[in-house]
C-alpha positions as CSV (number, residue, x, y, z in Angstrom):
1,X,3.6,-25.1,-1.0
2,X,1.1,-26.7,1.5
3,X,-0.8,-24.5,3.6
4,X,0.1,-24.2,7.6
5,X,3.7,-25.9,7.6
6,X,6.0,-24.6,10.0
7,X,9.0,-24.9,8.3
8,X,8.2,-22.9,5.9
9,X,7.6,-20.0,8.2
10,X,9.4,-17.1,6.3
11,X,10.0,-13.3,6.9
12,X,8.4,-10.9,4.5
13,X,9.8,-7.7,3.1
14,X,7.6,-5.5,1.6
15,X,8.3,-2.1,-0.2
16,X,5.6,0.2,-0.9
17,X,5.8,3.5,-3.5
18,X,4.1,6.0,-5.3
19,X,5.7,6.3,-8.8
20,X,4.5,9.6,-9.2
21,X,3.2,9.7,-13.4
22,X,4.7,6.7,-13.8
23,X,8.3,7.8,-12.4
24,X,8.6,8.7,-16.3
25,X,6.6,12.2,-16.9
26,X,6.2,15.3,-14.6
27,X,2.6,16.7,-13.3
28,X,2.5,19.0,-16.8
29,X,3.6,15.5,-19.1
30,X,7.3,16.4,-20.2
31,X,9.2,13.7,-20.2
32,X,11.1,13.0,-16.7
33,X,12.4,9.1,-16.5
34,X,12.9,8.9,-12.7
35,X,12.4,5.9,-12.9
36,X,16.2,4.9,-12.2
37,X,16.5,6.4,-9.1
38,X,13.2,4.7,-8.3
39,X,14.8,1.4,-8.7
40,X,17.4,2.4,-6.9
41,X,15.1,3.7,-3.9
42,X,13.4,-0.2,-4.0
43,X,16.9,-2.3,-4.5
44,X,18.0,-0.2,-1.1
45,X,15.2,-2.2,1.1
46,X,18.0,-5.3,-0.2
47,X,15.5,-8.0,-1.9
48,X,11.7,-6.9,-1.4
49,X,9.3,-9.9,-1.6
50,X,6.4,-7.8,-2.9
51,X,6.8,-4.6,-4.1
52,X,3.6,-2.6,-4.2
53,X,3.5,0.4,-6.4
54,X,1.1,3.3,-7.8
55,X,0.3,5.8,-9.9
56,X,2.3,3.3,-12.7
57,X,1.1,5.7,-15.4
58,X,1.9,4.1,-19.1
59,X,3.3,1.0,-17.7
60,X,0.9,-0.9,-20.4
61,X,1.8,0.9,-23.2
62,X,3.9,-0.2,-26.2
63,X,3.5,-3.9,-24.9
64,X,4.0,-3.1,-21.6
65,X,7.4,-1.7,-21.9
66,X,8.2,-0.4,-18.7
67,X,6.2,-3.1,-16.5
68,X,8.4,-5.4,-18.4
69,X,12.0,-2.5,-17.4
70,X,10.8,-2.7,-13.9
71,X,10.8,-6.7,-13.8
72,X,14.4,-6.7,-15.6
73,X,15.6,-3.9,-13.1
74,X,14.5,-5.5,-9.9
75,X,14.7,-9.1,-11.1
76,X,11.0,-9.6,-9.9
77,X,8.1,-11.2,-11.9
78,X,4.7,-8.9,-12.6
79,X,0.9,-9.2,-11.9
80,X,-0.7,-7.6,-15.3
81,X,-1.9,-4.6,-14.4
82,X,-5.7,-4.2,-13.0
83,X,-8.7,-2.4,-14.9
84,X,-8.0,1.7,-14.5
85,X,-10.2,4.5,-15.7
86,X,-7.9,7.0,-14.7
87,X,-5.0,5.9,-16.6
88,X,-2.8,5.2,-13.6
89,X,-3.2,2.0,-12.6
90,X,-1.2,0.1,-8.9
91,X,1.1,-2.7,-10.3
92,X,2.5,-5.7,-8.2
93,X,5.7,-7.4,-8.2
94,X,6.5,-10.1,-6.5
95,X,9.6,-12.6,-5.7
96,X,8.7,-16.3,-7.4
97,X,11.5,-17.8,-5.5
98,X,10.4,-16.3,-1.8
99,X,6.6,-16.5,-2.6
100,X,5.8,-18.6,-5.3
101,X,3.7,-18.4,-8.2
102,X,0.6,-16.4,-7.3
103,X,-2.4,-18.7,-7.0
104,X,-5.4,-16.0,-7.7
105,X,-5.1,-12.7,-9.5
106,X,-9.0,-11.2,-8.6
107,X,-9.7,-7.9,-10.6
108,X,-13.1,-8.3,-9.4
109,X,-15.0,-4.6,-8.8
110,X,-12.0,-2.8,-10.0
111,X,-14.3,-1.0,-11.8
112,X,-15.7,0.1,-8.5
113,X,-12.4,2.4,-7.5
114,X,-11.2,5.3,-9.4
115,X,-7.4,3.9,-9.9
116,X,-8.3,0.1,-10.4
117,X,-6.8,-2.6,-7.7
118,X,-6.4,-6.3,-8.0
119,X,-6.2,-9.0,-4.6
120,X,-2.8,-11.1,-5.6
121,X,-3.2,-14.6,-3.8
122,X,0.0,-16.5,-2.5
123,X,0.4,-19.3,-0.5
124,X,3.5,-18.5,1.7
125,X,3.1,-21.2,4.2
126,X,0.3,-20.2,6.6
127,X,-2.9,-22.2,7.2
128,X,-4.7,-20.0,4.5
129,X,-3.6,-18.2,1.7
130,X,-1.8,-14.4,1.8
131,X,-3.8,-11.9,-0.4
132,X,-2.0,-8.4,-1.1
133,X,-3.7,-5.2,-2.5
134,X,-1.7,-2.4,-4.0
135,X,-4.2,0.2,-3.2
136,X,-4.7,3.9,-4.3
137,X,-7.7,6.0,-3.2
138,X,-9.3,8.4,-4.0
139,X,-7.9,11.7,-4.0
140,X,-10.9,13.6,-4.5
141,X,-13.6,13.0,-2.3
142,X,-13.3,11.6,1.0
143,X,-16.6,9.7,0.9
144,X,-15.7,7.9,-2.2
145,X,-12.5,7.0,-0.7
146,X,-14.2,5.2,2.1
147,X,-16.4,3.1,0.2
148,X,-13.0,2.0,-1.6
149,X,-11.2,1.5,1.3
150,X,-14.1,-0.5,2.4
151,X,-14.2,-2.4,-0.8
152,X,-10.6,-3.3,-1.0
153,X,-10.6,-4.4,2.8
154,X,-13.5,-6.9,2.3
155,X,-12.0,-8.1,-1.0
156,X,-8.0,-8.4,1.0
157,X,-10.1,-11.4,3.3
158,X,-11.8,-13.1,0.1
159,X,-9.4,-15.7,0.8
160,X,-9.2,-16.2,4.1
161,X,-7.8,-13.7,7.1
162,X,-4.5,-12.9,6.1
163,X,-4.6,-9.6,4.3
164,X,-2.5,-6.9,3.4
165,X,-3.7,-3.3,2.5
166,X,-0.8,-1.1,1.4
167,X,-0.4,1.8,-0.9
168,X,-1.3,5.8,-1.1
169,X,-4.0,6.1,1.4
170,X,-4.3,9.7,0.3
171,X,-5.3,10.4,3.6
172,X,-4.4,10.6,7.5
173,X,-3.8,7.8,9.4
174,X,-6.9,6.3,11.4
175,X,-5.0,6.7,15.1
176,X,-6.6,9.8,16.6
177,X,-3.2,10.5,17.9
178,X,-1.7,10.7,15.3
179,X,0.6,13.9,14.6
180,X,-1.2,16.5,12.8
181,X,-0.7,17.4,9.2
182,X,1.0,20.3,8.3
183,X,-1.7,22.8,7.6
184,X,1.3,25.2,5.9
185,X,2.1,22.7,3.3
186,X,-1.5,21.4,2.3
187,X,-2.8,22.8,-0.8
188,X,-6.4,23.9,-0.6
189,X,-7.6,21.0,-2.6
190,X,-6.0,18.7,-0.1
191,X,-7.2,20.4,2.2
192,X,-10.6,20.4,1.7
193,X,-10.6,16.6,1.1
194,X,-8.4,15.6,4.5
195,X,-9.9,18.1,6.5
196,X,-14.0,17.3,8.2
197,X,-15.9,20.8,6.7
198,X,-15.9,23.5,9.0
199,X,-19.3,22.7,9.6
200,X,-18.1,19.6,11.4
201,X,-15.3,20.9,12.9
202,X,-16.1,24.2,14.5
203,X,-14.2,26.0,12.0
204,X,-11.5,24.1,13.1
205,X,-9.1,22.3,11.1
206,X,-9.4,18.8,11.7
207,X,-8.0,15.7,10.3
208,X,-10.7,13.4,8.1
209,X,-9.8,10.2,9.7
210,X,-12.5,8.4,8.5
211,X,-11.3,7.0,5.2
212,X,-8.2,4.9,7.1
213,X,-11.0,4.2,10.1
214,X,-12.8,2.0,7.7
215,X,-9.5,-0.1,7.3
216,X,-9.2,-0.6,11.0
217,X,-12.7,-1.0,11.8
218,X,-12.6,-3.7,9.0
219,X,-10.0,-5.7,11.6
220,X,-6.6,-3.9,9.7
221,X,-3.5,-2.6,11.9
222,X,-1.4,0.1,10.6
223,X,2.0,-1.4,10.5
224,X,3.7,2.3,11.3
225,X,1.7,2.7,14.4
226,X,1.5,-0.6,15.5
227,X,5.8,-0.6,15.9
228,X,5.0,3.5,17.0
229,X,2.6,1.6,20.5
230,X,5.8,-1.0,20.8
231,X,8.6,0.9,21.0
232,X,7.9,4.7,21.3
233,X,10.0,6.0,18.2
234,X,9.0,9.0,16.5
235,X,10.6,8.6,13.2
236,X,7.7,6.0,12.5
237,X,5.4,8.4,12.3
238,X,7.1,10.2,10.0
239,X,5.2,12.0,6.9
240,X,5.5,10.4,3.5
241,X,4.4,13.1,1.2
242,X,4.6,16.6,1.6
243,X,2.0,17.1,4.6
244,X,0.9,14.0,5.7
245,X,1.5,10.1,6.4
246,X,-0.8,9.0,3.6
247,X,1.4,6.2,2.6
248,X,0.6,3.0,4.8
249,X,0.6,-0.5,5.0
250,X,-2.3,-2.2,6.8
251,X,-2.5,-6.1,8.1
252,X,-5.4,-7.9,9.1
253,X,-6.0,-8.8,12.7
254,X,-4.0,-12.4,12.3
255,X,-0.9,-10.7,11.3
256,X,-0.8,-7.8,13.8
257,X,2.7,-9.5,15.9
258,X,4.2,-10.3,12.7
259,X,5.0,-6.3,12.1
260,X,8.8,-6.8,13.2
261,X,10.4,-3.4,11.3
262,X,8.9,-0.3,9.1
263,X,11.1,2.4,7.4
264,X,10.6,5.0,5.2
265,X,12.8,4.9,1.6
266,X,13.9,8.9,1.1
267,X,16.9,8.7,-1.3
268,X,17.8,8.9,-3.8
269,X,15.7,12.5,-3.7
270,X,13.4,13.2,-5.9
271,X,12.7,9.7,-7.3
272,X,9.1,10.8,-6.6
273,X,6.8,13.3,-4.6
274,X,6.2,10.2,-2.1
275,X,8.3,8.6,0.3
276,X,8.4,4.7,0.2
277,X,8.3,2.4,3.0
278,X,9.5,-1.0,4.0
279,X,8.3,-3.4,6.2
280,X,9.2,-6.0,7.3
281,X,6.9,-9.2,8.7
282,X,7.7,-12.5,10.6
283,X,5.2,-14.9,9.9
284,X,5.9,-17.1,12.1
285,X,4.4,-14.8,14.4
286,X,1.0,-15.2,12.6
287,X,-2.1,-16.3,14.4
288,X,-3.2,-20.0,13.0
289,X,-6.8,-19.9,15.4
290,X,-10.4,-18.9,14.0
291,X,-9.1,-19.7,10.3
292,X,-12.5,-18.6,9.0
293,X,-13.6,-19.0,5.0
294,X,-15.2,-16.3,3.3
295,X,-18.7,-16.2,2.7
């Protein structure tokens, strides 16, 4: 491809999941494939682009067995999977015939992040290249998970100013008016890292918006809410796991009016603890001024 033409101005689709272990163990480590009705959940978004997944548990072992199943299943080719200490590493497919062969595959400062993440590089016709992070932050500690957030923001524009950010977020969106978690269903280790310390909050519970902050303070729009400001609809702002929208997908600044469609991926049930998401980008709609280079 050459960089900027406009006839090959293109629509995205994008699917985004948590596999949950792997989609092949439980949370105790009997076996549980799921991963059928996982593949099932990401061929009913029709013919994803770039599917972004986590928590792909395993996927390396025994030469990679299951990253090679997934590519077989959805008929998609595979980034290798990034440097994990945590043994549950984000994967990235992507479609050779939409998007090409990738041109960069940067693992730099994966070692930085609890879960690993790699920026995969395309050139999908705009005047600089596309880079994609599958991201998965920390679940932990919500100061940790701002410096990765941080991290994988800055390292999603090594390339240029088109950038996407999508994965488990692991905590609430960054719009302060955003719909409140539900308090009933958050365990008290989620709550006490989505929730400011009482301290903060007056005793109050109060949703840690900080972590997803740092994506849109680093020039990122959340796909969900940007539609949500267009057109009203609740069901964008649905929850993805249990008590919360933690599962997003962020674009940088350039590619805010290419956000054309977002949907949540809910059957079959129980293909994972997480719903999935789709979403959809024209980018023909894609700003082409101030096409700055990193430095």
């Amino acid at each position: 491809m050459v960089h900027g033409g406009a006839e090959q101005d293109m629509e995205l689709t994008i699917v985004v999941q948590n596999l949950a272990h792997g989609g092949l163990r439980n949370g105790v480590g009997d076996p549980e494939n799921r991963w059928p009705r996982l593949a099932e959940r990401i061929r009913s978004a029709g013919t994803p682009d770039l599917v972004l997944l986590q928590e792909a548990a395993d996927w390396g072992k025994y030469g990679h067995r299951q990253l090679g199943q997934a590519m077989r299943d959805l008929d998609m080719d595979a980034l290798p999977l990034p440097p994990c200490g945590s043994g549950m590493p984000p994967a990235v497919l992507y479609r050779r015939e939409t998007v090409g062969r990738w041109l960069n595959w940067n693992t730099d400062f994966a070692q930085e992040t609890l879960h690993g993440f790699g920026v995969a590089v395309f050139d999908v016709g705009l005047p600089a290249p596309l880079a994609v992070v599958s991201a998965h932050l920390n679940p932990f500690v919500a100061d940790k998970a701002r410096d990765e957030a941080k991290l994988m923001a800055t390292r999603a524009l090594r390339y240029g100013p088109y950038g996407i950010v999508a994965g488990d977020m692991n905590y609430p969106p960054a719009d302060p008016d955003s719909p409140a978690p539900d308090y009933a269903a958050m365990l008290p280790y989620n709550r006490s890292a989505r929730t400011r310390l009482p301290s903060e909050s007056g005793g109050r519970l109060v949703p840690d918006r900080r972590v997803t902050e740092v994506l849109a303070y680093t020039g990122f729009v959340d796909a969900a809410a940007r539609l949500y400001e267009e057109r009203g609809e609740k069901e964008l702002l649905r929850r993805t796991a249990s008590d919360d929208r933690i599962d997003q997908l962020w674009v940088s600044a350039p590619l805010r009016d290419t956000v054309v469609d977002y949907a949540l991926l809910d059957t079959p049930e129980g293909a994972s603890d997480h719903h999935g998401l789709v979403v959809r980008l024209d980018l023909g709609r894609a700003a082409r001024d101030n096409v700055w280079e990193y430095r």
